[in-house]
C-alpha positions as CSV (number, residue, x, y, z in Angstrom):
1,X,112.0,85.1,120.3
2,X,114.3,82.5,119.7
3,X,113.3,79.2,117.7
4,X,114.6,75.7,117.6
5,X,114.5,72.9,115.1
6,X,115.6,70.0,114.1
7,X,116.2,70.0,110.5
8,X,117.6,66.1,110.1
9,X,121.2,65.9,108.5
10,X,120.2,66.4,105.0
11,X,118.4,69.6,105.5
12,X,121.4,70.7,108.0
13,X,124.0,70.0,105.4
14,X,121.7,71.8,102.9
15,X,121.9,75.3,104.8
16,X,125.7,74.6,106.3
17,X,126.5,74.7,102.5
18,X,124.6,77.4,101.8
19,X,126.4,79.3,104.5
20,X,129.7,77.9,103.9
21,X,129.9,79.0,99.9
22,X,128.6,82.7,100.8
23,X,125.1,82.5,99.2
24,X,124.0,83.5,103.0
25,X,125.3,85.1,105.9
26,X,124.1,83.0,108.7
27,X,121.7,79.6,109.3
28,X,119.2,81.6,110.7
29,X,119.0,83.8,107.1
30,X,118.6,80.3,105.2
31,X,115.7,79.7,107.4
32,X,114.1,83.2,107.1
33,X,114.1,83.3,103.2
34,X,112.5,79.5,103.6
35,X,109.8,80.9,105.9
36,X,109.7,83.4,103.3
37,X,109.0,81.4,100.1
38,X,106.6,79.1,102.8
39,X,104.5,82.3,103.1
40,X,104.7,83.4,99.2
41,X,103.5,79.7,98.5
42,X,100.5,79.4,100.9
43,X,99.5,83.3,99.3
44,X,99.5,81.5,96.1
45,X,97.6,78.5,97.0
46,X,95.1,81.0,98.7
47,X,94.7,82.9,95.4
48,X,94.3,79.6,93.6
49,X,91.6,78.0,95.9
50,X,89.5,81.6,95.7
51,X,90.0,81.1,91.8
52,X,88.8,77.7,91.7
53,X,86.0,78.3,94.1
54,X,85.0,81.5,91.8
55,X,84.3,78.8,88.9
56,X,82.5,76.5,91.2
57,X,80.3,79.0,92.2
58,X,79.8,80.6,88.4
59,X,79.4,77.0,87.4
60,X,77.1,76.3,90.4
61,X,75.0,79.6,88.9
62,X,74.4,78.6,85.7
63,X,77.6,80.8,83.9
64,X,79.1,78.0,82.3
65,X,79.3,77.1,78.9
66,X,79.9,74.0,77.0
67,X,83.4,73.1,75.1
68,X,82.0,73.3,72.0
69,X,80.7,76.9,72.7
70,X,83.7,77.4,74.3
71,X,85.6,76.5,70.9
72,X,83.2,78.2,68.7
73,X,83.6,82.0,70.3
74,X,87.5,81.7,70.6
75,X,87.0,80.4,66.3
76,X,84.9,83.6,65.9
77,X,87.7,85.8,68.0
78,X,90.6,83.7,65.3
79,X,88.6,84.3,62.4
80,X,88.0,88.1,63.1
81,X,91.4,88.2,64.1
82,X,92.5,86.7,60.7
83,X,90.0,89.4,59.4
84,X,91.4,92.2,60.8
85,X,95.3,91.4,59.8
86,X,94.0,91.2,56.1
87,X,92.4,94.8,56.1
């Protein structure tokens, strides 16, 4: 299935030269590996919003903790680190 588009004269030059100095073989390769890192992007924005929605819903249940406790288990895990490096 063939597909047209009008990139605009920047984005033309940009895969012309692409083509033209060997990094690719055709126009239609540029525009493959873009529609490649445009799929590898929206996986990663995916992953992100089901991380951030993860802590929403932990913090929505009650498993959240302040900054201060926050700071005082990761002084606990530098002071028994210190702890064990002197042994």
């Amino acid at each position: 299935m063939a597909i047209s588009a009008e990139l605009g004269e920047n984005l033309e030059k940009v895969v012309s030269d692409l083509v033209e100095n060997g990094r690719y073989n055709s126009k239609s390769e540029v525009l493959r590996e873009g529609v490649r890192l445009v799929q590898e992007r929206e996986a990663h924005l995916r992953e992100l919003e089901a991380k951030i929605q993860a802590g929403v819903d932990d913090f929505e249940a009650g498993r959240s903790s302040t900054i201060d406790q926050a700071f005082q288990r990761v002084r606990k895990q530098i002071a028994a680190g210190a702890t064990q490096k002197a042994s």
